[in-house]
N, CA, C and O atoms as a printed pandas DataFrame, in Angstrom:
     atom_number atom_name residue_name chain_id  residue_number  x_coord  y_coord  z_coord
0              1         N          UNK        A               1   -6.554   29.565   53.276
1              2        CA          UNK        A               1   -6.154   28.606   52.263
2              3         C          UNK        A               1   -4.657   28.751   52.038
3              4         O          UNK        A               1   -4.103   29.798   51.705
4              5         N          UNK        A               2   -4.090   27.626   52.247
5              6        CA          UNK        A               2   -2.490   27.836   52.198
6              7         C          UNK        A               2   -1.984   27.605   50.569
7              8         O          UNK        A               2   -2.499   26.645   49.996
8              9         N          UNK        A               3   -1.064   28.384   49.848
9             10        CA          UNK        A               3   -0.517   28.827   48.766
10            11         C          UNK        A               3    0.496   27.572   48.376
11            12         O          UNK        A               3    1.281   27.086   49.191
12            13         N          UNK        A               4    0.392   27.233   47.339
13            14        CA          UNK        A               4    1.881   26.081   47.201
14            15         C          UNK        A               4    3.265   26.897   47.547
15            16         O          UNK        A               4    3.473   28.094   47.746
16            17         N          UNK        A               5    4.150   25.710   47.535
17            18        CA          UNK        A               5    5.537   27.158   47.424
18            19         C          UNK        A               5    6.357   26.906   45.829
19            20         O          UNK        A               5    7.487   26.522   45.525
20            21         N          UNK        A               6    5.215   27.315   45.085
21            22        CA          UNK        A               6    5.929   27.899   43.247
22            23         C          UNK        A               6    5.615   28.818   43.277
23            24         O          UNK        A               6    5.684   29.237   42.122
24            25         N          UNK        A               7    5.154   29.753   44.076
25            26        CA          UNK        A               7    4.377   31.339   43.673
26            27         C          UNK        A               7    5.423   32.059   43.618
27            28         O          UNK        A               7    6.362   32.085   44.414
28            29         N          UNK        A               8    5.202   32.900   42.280
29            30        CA          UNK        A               8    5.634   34.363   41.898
30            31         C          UNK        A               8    5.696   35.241   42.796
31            32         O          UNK        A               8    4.709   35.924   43.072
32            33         N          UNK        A               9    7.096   35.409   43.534
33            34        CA          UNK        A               9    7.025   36.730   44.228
34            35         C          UNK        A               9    7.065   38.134   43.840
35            36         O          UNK        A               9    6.534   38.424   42.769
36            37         N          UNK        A              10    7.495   38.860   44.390
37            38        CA          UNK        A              10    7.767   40.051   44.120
38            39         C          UNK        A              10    9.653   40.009   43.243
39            40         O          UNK        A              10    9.967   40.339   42.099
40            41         N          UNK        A              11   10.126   39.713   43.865
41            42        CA          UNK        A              11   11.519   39.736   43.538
42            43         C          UNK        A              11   11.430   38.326   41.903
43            44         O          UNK        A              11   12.269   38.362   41.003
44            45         N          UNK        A              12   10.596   37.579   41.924
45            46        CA          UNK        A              12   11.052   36.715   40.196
46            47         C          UNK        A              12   10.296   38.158   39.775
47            48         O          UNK        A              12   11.082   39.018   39.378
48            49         N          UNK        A              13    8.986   38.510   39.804
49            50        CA          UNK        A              13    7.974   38.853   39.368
50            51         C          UNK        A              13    9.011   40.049   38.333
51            52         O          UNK        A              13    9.069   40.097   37.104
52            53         N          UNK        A              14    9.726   40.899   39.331
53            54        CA          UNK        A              14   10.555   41.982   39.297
54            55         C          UNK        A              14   11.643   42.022   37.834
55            56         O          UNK        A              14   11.776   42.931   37.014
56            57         N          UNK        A              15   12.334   40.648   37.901
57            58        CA          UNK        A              15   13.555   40.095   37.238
58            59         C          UNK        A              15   12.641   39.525   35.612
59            60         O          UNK        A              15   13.106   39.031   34.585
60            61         N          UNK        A              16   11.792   39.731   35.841
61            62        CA          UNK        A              16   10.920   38.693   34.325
62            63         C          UNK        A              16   11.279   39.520   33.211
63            64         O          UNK        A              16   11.244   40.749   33.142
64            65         N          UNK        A              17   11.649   38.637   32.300
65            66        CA          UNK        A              17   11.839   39.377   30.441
66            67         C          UNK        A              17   11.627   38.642   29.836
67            68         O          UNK        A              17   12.117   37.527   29.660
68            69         N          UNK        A              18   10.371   39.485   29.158
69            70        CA          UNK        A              18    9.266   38.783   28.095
70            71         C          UNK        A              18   10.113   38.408   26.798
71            72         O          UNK        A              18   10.848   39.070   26.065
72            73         N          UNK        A              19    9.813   37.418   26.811
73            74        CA          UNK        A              19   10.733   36.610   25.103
74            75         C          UNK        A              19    9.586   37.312   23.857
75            76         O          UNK        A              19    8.390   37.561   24.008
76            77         N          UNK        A              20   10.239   37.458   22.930
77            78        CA          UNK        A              20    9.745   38.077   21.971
78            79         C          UNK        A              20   10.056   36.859   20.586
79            80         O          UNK        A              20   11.208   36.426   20.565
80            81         N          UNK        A              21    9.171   36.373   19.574
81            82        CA          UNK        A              21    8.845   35.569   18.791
82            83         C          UNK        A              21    9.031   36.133   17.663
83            84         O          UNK        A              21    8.159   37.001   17.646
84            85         N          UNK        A              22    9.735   36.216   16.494
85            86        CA          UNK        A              22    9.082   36.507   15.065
86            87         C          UNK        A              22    8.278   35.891   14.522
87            88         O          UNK        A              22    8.066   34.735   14.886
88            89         N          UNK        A              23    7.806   36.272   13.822
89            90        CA          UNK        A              23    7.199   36.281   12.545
90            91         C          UNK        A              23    7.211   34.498   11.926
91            92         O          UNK        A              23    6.316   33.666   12.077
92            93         N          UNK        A              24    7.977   34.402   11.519
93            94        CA          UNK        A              24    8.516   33.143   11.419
94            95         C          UNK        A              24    8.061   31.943   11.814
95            96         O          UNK        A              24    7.453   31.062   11.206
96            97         N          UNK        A              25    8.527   32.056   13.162
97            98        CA          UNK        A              25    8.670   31.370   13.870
98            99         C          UNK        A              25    7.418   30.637   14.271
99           100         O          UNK        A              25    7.168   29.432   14.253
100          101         N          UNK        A              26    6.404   32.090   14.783
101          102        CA          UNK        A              26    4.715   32.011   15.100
102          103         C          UNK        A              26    4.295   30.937   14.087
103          104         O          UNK        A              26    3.708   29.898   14.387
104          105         N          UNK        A              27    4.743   31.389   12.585
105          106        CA          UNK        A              27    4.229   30.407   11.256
106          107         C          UNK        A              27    4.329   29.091   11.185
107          108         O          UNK        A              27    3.463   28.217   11.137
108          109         N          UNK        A              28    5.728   29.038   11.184
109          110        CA          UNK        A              28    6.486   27.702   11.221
110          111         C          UNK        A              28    5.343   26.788   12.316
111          112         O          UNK        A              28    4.877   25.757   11.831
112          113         N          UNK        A              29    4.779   27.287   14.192
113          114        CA          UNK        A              29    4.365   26.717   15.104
114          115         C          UNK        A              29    2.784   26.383   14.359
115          116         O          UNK        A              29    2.255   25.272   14.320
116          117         N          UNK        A              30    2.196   27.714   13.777
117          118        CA          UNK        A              30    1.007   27.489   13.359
118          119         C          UNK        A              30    0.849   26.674   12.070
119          120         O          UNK        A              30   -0.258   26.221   11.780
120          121         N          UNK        A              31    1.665   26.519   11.472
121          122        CA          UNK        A              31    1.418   25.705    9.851
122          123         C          UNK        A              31    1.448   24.196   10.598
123          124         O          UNK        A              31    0.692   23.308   10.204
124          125         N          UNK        A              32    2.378   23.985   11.700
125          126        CA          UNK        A              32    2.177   22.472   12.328
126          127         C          UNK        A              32    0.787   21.881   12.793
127          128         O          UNK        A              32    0.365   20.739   12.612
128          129         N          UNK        A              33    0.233   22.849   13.380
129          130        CA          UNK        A              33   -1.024   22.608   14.239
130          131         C          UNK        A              33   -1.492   21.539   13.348
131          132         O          UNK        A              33   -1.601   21.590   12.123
132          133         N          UNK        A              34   -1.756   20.551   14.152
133          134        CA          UNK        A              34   -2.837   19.905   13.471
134          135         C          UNK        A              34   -4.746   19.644   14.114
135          136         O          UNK        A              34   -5.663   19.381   13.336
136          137         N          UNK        A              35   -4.878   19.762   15.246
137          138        CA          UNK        A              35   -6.496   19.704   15.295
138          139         C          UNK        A              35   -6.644   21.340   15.888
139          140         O          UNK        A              35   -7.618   21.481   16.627
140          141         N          UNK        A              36   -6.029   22.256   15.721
141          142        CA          UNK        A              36   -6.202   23.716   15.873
142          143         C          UNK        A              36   -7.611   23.677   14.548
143          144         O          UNK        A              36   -8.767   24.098   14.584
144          145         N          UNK        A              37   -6.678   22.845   13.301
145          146        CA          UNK        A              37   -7.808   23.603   11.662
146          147         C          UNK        A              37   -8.667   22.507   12.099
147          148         O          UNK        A              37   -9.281   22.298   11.052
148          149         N          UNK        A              38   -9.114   21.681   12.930
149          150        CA          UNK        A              38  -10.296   20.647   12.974
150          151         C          UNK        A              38  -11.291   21.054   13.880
151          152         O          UNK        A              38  -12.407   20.594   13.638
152          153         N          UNK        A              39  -11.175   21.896   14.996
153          154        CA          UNK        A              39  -12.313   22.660   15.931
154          155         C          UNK        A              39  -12.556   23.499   15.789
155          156         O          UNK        A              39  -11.676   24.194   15.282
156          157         N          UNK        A              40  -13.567   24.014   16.013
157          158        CA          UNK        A              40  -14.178   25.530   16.316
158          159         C          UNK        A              40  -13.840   26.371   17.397
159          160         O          UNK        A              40  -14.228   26.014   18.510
160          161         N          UNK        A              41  -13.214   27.387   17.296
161          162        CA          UNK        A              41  -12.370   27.942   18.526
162          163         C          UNK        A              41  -13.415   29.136   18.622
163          164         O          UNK        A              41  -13.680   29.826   17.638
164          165         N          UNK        A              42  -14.158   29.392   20.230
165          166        CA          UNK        A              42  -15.031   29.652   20.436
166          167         C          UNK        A              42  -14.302   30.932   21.670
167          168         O          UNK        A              42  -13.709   30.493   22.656
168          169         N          UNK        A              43  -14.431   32.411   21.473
169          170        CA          UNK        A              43  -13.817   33.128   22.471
170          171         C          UNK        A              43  -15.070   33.402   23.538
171          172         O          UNK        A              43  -16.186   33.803   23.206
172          173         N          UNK        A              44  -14.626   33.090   24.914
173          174        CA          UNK        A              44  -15.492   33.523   26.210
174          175         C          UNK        A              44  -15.163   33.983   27.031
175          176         O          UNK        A              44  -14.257   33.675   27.806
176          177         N          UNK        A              45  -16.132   35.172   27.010
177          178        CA          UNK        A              45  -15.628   36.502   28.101
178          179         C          UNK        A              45  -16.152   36.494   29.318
179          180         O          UNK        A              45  -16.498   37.499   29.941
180          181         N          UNK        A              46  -16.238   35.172   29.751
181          182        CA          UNK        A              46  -17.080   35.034   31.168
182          183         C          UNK        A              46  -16.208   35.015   31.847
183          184         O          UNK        A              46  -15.203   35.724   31.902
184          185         N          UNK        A              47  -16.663   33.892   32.624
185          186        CA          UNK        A              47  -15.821   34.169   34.425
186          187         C          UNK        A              47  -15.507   32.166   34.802
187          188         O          UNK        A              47  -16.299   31.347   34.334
188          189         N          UNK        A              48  -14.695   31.861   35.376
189          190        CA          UNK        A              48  -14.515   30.656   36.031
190          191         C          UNK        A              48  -16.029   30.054   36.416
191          192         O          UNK        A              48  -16.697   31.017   36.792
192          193         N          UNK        A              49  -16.762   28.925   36.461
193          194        CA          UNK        A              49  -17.888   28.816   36.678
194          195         C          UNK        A              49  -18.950   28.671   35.688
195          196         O          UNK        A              49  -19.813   27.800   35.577
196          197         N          UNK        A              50  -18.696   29.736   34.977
197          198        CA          UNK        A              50  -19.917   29.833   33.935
198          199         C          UNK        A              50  -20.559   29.044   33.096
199          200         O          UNK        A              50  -19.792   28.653   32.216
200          201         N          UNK        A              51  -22.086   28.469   32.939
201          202        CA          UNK        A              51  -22.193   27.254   31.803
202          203         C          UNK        A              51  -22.397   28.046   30.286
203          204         O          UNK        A              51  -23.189   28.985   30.208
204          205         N          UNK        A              52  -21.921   27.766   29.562
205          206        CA          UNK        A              52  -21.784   27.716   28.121
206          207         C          UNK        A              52  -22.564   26.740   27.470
207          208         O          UNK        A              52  -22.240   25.561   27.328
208          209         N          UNK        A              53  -23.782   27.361   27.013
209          210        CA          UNK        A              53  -24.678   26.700   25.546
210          211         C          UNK        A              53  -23.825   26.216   24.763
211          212         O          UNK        A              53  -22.746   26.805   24.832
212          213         N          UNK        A              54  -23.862   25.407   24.064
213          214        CA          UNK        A              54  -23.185   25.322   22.796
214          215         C          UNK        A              54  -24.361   24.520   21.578
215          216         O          UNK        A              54  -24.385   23.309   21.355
216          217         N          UNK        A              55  -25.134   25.412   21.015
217          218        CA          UNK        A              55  -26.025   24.621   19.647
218          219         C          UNK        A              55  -25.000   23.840   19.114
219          220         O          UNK        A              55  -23.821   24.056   18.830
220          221         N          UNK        A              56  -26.150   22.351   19.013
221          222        CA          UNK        A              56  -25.724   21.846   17.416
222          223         C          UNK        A              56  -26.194   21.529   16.461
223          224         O          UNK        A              56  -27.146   20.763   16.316
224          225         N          UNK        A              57  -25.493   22.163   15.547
225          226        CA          UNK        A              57  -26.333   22.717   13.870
226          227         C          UNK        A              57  -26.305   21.163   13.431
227          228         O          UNK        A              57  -25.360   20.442   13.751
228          229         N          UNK        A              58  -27.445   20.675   12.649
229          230        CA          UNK        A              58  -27.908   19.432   12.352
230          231         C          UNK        A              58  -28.458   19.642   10.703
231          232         O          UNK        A              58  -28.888   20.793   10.628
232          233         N          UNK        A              59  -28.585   18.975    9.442
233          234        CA          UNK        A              59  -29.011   18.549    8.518
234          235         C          UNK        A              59  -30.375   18.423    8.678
235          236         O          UNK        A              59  -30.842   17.465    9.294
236          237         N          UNK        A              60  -31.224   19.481    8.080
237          238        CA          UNK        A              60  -33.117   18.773    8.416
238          239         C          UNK        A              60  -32.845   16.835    7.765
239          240         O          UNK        A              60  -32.085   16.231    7.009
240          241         N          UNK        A              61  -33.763   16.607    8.465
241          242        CA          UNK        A              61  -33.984   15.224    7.671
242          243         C          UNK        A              61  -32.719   14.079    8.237
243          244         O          UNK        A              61  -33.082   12.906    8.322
244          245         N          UNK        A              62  -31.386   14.380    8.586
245          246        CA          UNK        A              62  -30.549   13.753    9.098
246          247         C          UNK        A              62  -30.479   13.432   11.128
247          248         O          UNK        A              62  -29.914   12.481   11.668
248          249         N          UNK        A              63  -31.218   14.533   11.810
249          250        CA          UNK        A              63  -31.033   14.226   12.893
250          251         C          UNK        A              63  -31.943   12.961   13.305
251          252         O          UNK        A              63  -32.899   12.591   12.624
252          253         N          UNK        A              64  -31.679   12.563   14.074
253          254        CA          UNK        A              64  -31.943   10.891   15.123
254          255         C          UNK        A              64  -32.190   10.891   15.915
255          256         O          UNK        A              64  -32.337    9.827   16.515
């Protein structure tokens, strides 16, 4: 399988410096979010592939 040519070599890989964020800043990005506070953020420790259940919680008397 042939590789694109954007890949990370050894030599960028080598030269990389991690940017560092305050405090602040993180806030300022997160107080913007807007459909971050509208979903359910669901963490999965699987693998590429995997199917994921997802229940949905229903009202007795309301489902159709």
């Amino acid at each position: 399988m042939a590789l694109g040519s954007n890949q990370v070599g050894v030599s960028v890989a080598g030269n990389f410096i991690p940017e560092l964020w305050s405090d602040e800043v993180i806030g300022a990005y997160k107080s913007n979010l807007v459909v971050a506070n509208l979903v359910t953020k669901l963490s999965h420790k699987g693998k590429k592939g995997d199917t994921i259940h997802i229940p949905v919680p229903y009202i007795i008397g309301s489902y159709k």
